[in-house]
N, C-alpha and C positions, 0 to 999 in steps of 0.2 A: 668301226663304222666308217664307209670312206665311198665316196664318189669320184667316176673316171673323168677326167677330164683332157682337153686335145691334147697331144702332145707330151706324153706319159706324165701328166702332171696329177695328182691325186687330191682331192678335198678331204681331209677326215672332218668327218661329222660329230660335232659332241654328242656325247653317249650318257643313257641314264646313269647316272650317279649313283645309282642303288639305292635311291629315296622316294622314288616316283613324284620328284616334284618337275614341274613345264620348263625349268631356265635354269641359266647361272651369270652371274653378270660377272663378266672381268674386271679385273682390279688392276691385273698388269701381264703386258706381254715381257717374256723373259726373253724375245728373238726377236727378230726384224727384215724384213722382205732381205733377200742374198743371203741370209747366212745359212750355213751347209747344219744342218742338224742328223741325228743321230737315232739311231731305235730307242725309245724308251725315254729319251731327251727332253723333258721338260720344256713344254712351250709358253703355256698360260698359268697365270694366277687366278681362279675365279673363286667366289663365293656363292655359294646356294643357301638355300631357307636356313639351312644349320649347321656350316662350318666352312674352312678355307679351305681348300685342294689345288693343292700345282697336278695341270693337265699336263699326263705326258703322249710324246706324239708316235703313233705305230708307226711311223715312216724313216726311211733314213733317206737326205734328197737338201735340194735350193728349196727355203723358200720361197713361195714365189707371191702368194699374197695373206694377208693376214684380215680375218674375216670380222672385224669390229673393233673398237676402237675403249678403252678403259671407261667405267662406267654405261658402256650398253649392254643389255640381258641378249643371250644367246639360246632360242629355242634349244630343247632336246631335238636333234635329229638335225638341224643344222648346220652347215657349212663353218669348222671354227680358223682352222687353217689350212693351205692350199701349200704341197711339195712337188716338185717337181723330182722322181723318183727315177727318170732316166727308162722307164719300161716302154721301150719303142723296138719291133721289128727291123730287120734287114730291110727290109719292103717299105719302110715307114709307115705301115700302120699300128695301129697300138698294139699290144703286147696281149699274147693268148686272155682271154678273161676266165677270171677263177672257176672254181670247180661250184657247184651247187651250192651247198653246204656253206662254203665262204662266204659267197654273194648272201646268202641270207645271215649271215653276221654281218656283211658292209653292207645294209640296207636294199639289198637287191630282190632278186625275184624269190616267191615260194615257193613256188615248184609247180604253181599252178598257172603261170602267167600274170602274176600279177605282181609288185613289186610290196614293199614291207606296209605300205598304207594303204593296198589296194588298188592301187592304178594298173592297167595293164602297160606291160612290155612286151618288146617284137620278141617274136621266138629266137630260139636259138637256132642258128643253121641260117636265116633268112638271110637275103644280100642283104653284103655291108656289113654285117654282124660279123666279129670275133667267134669260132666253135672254142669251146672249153677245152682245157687238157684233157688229156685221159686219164681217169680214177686209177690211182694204188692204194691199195692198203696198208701202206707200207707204217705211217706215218701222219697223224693229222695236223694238216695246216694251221698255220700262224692264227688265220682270222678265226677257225673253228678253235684255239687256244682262248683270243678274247670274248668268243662267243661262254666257253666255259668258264671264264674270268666272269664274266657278268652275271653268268646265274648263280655261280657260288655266291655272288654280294648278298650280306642279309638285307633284307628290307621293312621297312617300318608300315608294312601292308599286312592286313588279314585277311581271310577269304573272301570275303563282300567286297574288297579292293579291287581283286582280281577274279575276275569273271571264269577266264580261262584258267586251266591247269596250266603246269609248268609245258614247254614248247620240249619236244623230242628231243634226245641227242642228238647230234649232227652227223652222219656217217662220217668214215676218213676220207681225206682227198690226199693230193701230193702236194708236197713244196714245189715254189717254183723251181724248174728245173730251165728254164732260159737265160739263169742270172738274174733275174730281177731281184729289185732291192730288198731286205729283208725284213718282215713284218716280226709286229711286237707281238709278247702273250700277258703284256703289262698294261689293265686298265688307267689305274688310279694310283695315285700313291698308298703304295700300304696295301693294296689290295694285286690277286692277281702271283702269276710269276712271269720270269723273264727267259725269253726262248733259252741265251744265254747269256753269259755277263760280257760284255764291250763296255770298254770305256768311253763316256760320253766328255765331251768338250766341256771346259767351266763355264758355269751358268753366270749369267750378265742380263741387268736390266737394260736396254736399248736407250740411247737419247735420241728423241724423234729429231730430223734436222730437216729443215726448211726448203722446198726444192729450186728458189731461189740459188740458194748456196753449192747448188749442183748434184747435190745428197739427196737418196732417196727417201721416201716416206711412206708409209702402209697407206695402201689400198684398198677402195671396198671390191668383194669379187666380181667377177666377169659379170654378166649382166644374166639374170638366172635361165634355167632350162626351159622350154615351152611348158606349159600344160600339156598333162597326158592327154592322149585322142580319146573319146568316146568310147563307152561298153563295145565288147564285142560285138560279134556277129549273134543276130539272135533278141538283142536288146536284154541280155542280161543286167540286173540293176546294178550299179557300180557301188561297192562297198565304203564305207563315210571311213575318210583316211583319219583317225583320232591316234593320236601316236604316244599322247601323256596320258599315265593311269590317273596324276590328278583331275585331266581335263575328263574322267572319264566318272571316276566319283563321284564331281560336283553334281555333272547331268545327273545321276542315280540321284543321288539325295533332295535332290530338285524335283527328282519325275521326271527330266525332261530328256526327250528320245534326241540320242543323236542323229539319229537318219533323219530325221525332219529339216534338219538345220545342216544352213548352206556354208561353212567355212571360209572364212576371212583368207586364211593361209595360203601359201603357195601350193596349186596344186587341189585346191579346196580344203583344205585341214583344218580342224576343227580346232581353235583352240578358245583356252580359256575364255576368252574375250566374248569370243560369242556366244558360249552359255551363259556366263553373266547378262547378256543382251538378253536371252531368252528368258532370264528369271525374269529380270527387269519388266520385261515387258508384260510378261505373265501377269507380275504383280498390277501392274499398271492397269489390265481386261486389253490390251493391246496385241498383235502377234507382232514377233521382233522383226524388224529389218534386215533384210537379209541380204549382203553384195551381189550385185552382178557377177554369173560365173564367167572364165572364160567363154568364148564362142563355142571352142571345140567340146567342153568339157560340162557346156550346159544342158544336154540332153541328157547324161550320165548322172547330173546330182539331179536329187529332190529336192522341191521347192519347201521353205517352211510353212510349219503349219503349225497354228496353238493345239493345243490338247487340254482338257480339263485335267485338274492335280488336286484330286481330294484330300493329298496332307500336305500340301503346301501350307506356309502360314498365309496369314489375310497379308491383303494388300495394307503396303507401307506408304505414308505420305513420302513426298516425293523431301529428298534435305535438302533444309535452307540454304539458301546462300551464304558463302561467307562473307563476314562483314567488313567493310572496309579495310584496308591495313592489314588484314591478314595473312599470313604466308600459309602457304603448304610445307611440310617438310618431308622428305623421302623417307620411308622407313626402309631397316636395313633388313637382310635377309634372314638373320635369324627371329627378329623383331615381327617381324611377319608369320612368321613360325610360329612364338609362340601365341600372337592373339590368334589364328586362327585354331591352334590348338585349345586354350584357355575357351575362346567361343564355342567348340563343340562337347566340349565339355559341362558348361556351363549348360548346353541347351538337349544333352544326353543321359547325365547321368543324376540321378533322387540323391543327394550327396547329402548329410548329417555331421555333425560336427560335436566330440564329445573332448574334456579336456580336462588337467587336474595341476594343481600346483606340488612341487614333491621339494625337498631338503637337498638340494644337490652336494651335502659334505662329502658323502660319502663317492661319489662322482669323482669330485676334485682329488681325495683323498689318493683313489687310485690312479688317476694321472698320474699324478707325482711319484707314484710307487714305479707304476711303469717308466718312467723317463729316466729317472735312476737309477734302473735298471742295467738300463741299454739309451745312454744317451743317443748313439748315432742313431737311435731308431724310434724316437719321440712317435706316441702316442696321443691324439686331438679329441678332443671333448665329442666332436661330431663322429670320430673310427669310433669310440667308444657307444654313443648311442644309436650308432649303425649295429652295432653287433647286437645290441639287446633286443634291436628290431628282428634281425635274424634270429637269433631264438625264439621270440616271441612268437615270430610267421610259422614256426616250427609246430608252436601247440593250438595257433587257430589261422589253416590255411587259406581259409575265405577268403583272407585280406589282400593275398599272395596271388588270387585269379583274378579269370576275367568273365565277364559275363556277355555269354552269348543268347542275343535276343532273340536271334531265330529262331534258335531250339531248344530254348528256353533252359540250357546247361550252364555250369559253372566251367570254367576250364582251369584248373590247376595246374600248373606247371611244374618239372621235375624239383626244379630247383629256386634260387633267389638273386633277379638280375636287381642289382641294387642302384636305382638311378639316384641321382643329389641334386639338387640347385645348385649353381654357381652362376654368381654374376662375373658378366667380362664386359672390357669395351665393345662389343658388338651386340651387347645383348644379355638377357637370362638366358641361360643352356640347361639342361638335364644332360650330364655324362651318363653310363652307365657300367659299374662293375660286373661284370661277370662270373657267372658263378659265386656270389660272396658268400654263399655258405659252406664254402668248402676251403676259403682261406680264416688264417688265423690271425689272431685281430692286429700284432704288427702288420701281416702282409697288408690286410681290409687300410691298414691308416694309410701303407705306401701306396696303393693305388689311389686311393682317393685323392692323396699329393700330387704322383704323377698326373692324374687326370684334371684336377682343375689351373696345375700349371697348362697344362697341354692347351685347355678349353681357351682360358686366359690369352694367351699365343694364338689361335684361332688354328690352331693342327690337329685336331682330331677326327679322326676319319670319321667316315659315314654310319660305320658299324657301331662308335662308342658313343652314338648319342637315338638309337632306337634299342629298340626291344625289352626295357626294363619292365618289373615287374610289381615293384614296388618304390616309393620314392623316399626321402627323407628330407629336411630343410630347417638349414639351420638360420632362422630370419634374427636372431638374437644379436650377430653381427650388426645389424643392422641398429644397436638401440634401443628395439621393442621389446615388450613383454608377451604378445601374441597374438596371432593373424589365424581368420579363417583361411584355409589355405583352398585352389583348385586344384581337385585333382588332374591330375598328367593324364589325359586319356591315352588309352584306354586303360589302365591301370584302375587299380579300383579302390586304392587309400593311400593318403600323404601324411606323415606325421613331422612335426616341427617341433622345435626347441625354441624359446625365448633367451631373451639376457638373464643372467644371473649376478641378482641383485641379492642386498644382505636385508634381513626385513627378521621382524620379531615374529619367533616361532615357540607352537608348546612343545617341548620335549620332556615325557613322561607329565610330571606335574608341574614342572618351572617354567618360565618362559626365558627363552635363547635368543640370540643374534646368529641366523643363519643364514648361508647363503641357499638363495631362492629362485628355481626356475620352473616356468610354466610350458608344461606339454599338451600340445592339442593332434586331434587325430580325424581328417576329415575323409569320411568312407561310402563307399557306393552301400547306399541302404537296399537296392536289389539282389549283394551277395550276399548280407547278416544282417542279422537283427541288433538292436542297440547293446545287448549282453555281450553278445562278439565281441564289438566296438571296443566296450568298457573295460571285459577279462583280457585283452591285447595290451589296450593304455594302463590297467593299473598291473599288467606285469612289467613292461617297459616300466613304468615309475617305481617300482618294488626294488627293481636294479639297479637305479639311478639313485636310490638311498640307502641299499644293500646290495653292492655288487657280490658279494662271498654266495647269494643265492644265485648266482649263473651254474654254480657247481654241479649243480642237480640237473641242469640242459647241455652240457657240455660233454 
């Protein structure tokens, strides 16, 4: 995603993440206004709702400005860093503009006149305007490369998410054939591939330096583009430029129409903020407030207007103030993740909670058989009751779907994406294994390793913390004996482990000192009934006191 700017200088725009969340706030820039950067070059540090990603940058060029400053959030679609990529004519005007196809991966037009949020643009051909190259087939372009980078990203969206189907292929265009600089096919870290391999410059945190001292300092960008003109000829209605699937969810779940509402954003765009305004107000019996639009751009939106919301909940008092001496404190982004996850959860799903205490000897027993094994390849109490989940999902699938309300289906999935808990300094995370029923339970322990170091560290991509299918959680860590847990929406049961304590047990007719842990299993009671539930947890605890009965699922 990128914007032209005078003087072959280029804006890339940060691009969804593949999470369909509104933002990402930087943490740190790795470059600094002058420095010559590289295709693929990592430029930013930012964090989103669930995890840290170095952005890297499609351009290779000077920077020339750097578009926010560590600590401020950066719309999706957004201006993040500004290169100056040297794409100037003989004639000094700018450099032929890309082929169709490309402009609509760099946020351009759709082929209907109108640019990627709906605003109209001048035709092609008209004065002043750049004509496109001429179409080969030879080869598809760099940008139609990150346009394919993006839709391969998995996303933690279901259909009710995304209104639309997936967007068309892109037909092929040519590479630049002027020389101009070379575009990337590398979104994300980890994601994506790269046109080709070049080596890039050693990466460096910048020290800002004071411009007293003569040294320069990042700047905010040029002063932004006008508002688009006015609908066509005709008075065609000008289409509400909403650009976040989040900001597009909330409105759904709310009732609330986004063409009614006037957009805070540049350009009128719709974001979060203003459907919070419109719940708000809703709740209130008030209709929200809505900015002045542009001059040019006020005849083309609609004015707000309430709507009645027969599932809305009742109006909320309004909250107290806070009381003297009180701070606010930021929450971080994965922090935010999970409560508004744990809240939709909480407020979607009839969840039940059944639970049993089992003799963990035999648990431990085998630990120890496996580590002596094969020391370098230690086996954890949690890969162990990971695996018994996997079997278990095996003989009652319920547990293992999802429940689709609209059409009143279960959805079973092929296989067992096995999400966990882990706590890090930024937060509870859910990783997820892929495919875990088809590794074998050293591999199932090594991933798990790998993946809460990973989590821990804040590097794991976007892909390994959606789409699981089921969760596990080991709260035992922790000290307890056992928590009602939330399910992970959409997901539809969490099972947990406690600490294991030594407590007096019957064995046969005597009573023992054994070690003792408590398993709870909290489950969407619109896929099964509480028998489900039960035949699930006392097979998991069956093999937790008799693991030799895995034999017979294996």
């Amino acid at each position: 995603m990128s914007a032209a700017e005078p003087g072959g200088v280029r804006a890339f725009l940060l691009p969804d993440l593949g999470e369909g969340l509104a933002d990402a706030e930087i943490l740190a820039w790795l470059v600094e206004v002058g420095d010559e950067v590289a295709v693929d070059q990592p430029v930013a540090e930012v964090e989103t709702a669930k995890t840290t990603v170095e952005v890297p940058c499609p351009y290779a060029g000077r920077v020339t400005a750097l578009h926010g400053a560590p600590g401020e959030a950066v719309p999706v679609g957004a201006p993040l860093i500004s290169v100056d990529t040297g794409r100037t004519e003989a004639g000094g005007g700018p450099a032929a503009g890309p082929a169709p196809a490309a402009r609509a991966a760099e946020g351009g037009t759709d082929g209907d006149g109108t640019d990627a949020g709906g605003a109209p643009v001048p035709a092609a051909g008209a004065a002043g305007a750049p004509s496109p190259a001429a179409p080969s087939p030879e080869r598809p372009t760099a940008a139609e490369r990150v346009l394919a980078s993006l839709r391969a990203l998995p996303a933690d969206r279901g259909a009710a998410d995304t209104p639309g189907g997936p967007a068309p292929a892109p037909e092929s265009a040519p590479p630049g054939a002027d020389g101009s600089a070379p575009l990337s096919g590398a979104v994300l870290v980890g994601y994506g591939t790269r046109a080709e391999q070049r080596p890039s410059p050693s990466r460096r945190r910048p020290q800002r330096r004071d411009p007293a001292e003569g040294g320069p300092r990042p700047t905010a960008s040029a002063a932004p583009p006008p508002p688009p003109a006015a609908g066509a000829a005709g008075g065609a209605p000008h289409p509400v430029p909403v650009v976040s699937p989040l900001v597009r969810r909330i409105a759904r779940e709310h009732g609330i129409d986004v063409a009614a509402l006037v957009g805070s954003g540049e350009g009128g765009l719709v974001l979060r903020r203003d459907v919070e305004a419109a719940v708000a107000a809703r709740r209130a019996g008030t209709a929200p407030a809505a900015p002045a639009p542009p001059p040019a751009a006020a005849a083309a939106v609609p004015a707000a207007r309430p709507e009645a919301d027969p599932v809305s909940p009742p109006a909320q008092p309004a909250p107290a103030a806070a009381p003297a001496g009180a701070r606010r404190v930021p929450l971080s982004g994965p922090h935010r993740e999970m409560a508004r996850r744990m809240a939709r959860s909480r407020r979607e799903i009839p969840e039940a909670t059944v639970w049993v205490d089992v003799d963990a000897t035999g648990l431990l027993d085998l630990r120890a058989a496996l580590t002596a094994a094969d020391p370098d390849r230690p086996v954890g109490l949690l890969a162990l009751l990971a695996r018994f989940c996997v079997l278990g999902l095996r003989r009652f699938p319920a547990l293992n779907s999802r429940f689709d309300a609209e059409r009143g289906e279960l959805v079973e999935p092929p296989g067992v994406h096995l999400g966990f808990a882990a706590q890090t300094p930024r937060g509870l995370v859910v990783p997820v294994v892929r495919d875990a029923h088809a590794l074998t339970t050293r591999e199932l322990a090594g991933e798990l390793t790998a993946l809460t170091e990973r989590a821990r560290g804040g590097s794991l991509p976007p892909d390994r913390l959606t789409g699981g299918t089921f969760t596990v959680n080991n709260y035992g860590v922790f000290g307890v004996d056992g928590a009602a847990a939330v399910i992970n929406h959409p997901e539809s049961a969490i099972v947990g482990v406690g600490r294991i304590v030594k407590r007096p047990w019957v064995v046969g007719d005597d009573l023992a000192v054994r070690p003792v842990t408590e398993l709870t299993l909290a489950f969407d009671h619109r896929v099964c009934d509480g028998a489900v539930a039960a035949g699930f947890l006392r097979f998991v605890a069956d093999c937790v006191e008799r693991p030799e009965l895995l034999i017979g699922d294996m």
